[in-house]
C-alpha positions as CSV (number, residue, x, y, z in Angstrom):
1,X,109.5,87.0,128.5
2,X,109.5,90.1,130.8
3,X,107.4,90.1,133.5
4,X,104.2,91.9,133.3
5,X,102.9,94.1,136.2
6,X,99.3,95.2,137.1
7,X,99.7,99.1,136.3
8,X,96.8,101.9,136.8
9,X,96.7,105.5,136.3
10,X,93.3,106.0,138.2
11,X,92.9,106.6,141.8
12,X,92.8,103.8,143.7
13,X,91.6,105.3,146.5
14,X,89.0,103.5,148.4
15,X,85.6,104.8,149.8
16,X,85.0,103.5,153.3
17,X,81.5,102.4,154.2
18,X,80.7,103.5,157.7
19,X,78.4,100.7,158.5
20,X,80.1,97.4,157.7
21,X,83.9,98.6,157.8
22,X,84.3,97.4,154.0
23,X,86.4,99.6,151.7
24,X,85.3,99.8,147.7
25,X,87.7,100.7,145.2
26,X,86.8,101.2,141.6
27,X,87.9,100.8,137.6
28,X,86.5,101.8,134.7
29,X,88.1,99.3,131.7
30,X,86.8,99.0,128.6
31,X,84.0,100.8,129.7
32,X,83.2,98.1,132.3
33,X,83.3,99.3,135.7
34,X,85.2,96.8,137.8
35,X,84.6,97.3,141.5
36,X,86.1,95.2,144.5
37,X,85.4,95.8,147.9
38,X,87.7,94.5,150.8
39,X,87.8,94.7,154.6
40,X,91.4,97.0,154.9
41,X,92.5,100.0,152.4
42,X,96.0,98.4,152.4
43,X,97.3,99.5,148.8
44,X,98.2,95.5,148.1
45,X,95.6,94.1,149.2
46,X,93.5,96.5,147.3
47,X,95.9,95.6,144.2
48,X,95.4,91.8,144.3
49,X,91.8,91.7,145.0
50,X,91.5,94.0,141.6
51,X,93.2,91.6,139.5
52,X,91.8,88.9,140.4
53,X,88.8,90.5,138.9
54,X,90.7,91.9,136.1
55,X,91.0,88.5,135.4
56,X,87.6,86.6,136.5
57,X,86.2,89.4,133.9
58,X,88.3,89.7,131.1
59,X,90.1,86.8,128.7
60,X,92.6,87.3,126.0
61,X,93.4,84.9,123.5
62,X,96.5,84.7,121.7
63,X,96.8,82.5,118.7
64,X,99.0,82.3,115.5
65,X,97.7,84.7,112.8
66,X,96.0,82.6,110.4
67,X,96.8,84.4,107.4
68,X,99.6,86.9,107.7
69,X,101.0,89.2,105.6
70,X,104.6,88.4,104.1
71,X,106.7,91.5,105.1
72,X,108.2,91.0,101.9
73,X,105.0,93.0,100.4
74,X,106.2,95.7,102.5
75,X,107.6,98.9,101.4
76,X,111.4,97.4,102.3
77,X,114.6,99.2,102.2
78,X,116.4,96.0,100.9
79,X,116.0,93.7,98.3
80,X,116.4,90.4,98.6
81,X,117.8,88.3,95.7
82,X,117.9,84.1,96.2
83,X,118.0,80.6,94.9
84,X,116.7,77.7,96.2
85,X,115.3,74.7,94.6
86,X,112.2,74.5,97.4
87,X,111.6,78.2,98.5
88,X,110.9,81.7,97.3
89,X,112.0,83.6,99.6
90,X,112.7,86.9,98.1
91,X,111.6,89.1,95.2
92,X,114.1,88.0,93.4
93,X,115.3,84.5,91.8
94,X,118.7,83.8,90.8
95,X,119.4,81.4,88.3
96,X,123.0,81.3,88.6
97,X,125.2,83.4,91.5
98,X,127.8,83.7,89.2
99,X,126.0,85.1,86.0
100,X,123.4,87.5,88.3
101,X,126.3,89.2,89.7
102,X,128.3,89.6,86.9
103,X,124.4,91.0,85.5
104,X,124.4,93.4,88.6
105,X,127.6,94.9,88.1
106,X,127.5,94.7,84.4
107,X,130.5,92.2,83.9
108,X,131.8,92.2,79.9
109,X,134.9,90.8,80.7
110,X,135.6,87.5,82.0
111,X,132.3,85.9,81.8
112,X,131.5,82.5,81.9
113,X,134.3,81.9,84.5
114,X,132.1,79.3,86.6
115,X,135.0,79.1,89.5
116,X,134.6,79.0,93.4
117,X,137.2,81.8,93.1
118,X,135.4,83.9,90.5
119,X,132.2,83.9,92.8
120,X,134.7,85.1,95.7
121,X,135.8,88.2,93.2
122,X,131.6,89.2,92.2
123,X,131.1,89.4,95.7
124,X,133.5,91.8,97.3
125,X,133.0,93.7,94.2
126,X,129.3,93.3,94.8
127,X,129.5,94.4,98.5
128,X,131.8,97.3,97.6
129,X,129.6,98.7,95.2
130,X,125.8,98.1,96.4
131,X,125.3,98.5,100.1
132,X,124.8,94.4,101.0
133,X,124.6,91.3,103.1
134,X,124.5,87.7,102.6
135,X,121.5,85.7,103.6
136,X,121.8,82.1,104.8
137,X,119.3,79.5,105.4
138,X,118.5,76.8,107.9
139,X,116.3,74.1,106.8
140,X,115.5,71.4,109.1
141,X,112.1,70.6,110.6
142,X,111.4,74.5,109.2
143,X,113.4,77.1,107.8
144,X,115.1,80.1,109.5
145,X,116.5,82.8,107.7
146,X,119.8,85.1,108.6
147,X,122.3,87.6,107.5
148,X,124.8,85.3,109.4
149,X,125.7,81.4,108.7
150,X,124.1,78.8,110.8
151,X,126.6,76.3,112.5
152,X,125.2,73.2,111.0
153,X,127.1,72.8,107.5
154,X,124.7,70.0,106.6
155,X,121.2,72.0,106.7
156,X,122.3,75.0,106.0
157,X,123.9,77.7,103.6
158,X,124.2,80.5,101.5
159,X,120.8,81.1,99.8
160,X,121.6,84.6,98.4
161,X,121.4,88.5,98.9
162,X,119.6,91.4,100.7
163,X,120.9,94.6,98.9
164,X,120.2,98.3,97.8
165,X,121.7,100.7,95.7
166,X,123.6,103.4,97.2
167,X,122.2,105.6,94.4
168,X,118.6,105.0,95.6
169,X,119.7,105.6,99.4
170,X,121.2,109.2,98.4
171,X,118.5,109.9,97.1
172,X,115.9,108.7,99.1
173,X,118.1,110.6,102.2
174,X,118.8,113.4,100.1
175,X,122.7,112.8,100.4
176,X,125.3,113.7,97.9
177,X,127.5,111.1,99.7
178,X,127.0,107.6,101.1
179,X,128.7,108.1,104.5
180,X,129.8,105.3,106.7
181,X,127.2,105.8,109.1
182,X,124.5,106.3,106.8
183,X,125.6,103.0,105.5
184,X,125.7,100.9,108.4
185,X,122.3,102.2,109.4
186,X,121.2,100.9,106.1
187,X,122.6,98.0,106.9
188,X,121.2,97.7,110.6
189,X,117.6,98.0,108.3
190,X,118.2,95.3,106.7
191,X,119.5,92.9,109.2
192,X,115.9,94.2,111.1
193,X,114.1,93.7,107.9
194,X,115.7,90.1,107.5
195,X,114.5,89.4,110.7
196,X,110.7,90.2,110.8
197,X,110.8,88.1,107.6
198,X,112.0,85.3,109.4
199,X,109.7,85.7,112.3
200,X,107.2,84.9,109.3
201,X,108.2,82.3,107.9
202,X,109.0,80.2,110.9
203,X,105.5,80.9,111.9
204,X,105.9,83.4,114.7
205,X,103.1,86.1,114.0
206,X,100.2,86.5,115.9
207,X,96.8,87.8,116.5
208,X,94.9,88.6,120.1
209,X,91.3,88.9,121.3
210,X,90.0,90.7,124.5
211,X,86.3,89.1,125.2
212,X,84.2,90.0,128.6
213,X,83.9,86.6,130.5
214,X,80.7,87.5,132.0
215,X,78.9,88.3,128.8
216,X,81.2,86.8,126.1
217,X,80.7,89.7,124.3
218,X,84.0,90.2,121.8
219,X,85.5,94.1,123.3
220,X,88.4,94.1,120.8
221,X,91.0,92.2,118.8
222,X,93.8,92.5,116.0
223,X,96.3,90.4,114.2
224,X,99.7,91.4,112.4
225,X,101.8,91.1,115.4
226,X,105.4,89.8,114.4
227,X,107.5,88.3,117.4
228,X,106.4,86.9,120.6
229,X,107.2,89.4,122.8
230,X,104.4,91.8,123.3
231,X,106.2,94.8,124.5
232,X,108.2,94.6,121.5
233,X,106.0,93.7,118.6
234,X,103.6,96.0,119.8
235,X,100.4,94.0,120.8
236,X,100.6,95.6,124.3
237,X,100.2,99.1,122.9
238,X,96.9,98.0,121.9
239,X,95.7,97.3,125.3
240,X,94.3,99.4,128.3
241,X,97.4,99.6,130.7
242,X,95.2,98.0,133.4
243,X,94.6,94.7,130.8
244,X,98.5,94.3,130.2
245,X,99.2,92.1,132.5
246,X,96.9,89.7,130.9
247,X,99.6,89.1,128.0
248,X,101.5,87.3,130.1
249,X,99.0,83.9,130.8
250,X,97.9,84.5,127.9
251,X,101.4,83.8,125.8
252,X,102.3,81.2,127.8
253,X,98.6,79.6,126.3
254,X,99.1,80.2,122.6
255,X,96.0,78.8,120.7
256,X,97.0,77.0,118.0
């Protein structure tokens, strides 16, 4: 995880009492004024002495979200299609590869053909004509979910399809054409859509809380953050930027 550095856009600048030779320097977070006072205006002295009661005033708690949402609910570029005998895992079921993509591409002739080279044929035809990837699964202690296969050939494989039609793409991009790079950005989407939904379904969402240590009072909190890096999932966009160095104890302490 990257490293998270105490950052401030207010002046630091000390006063300096006369009488005692002690320097005060102070914050306002949260609407909490946070005041330090130390015996030298050295900029990193001033620095550590306010964190360290950044941190003797404020906690954050990270834990798992307790009940988040699937992103599958989402409004989601791709659809996924698969079949597995223990999980749903997207919005929609197939029953048999072979007969859904001869359904998908409206297959009159040649049906019934249940051959390992007959499901090779339905999908590059399938790929040609939607815009598509495959979608493997891992399934040991948990499942993991990917648009490429996993090494192990004994706990994983194929579980089905994340697609979209290139009709519905023109139009919602208001092309006449499906360009090659509006197609690979579609499929860039996808690959990003596959995985937030694995981030939730290996567990990996999560929910913080900002409380004052000297009153316990709750200041703020929110869940729905997919990914545990909080520059990225965007948890740290929800803190003041002199709090955001607090992420990185508190990830490292994931309440369970």
């Amino acid at each position: 995880m990257k490293k998270f550095k105490f950052e401030t856009d207010q002046d630091l600048t000390p006063t300096h009492n006369m009488a005692n030779g002690l320097f005060t320097t102070s914050l306002i977070i949260q609407d909490r004024l946070i005041k330090v006072t130390t015996d030298t205006a050295d900029p990193e002295q001033i620095e550590a002495a306010l964190i360290e009661e950044i941190k003797r005033r404020f906690r954050v708690t990270i834990r798992h979200a307790s009940d988040p949402e699937s992103p599958r609910e989402w409004c989601n570029i791709g659809e996924m299609a698969t079949k597995h005998s223990e999980y749903t895992l997207g919005e929609v079921e197939i029953d048999d590869p072979i007969e859904w993509l001869e359904g998908m591409l409206n297959k009159g002739e040649n049906k019934w053909i249940y051959t390992q080279d007959r499901l090779v044929e339905l999908e590059e035809e399938f790929f040609d004509k939607f815009i598509a990837l495959p979608l493997y699964l891992y399934d040991h202690s948990g499942i993991t979910i990917s648009t490429t296969p996993f090494g192990c050939r004994w706990d994983s494989g194929k579980v089905g399809y994340i697609y979209a039609r290139k009709s519905d793409i023109r139009k919602e991009y208001g092309r006449k054409r499906m360009s090659n790079k509006l197609h690979n950005h579609i499929l860039d989407i996808m690959r990003a859509e596959v995985k937030t939904f694995d981030l939730f379904i290996r567990g990996e969402v999560y929910a913080f809380e900002i409380r004052d240590n000297d009153t316990d009072e709750f200041i703020d909190g929110c869940s729905g953050f997919y990914g545990s890096d909080p520059l990225e999932n965007g948890m740290a966009d929800h803190f003041e930027k002199e709090l955001v160095f607090l992420l990185e104890d508190a990830m490292e302490n994931i309440v369970y």
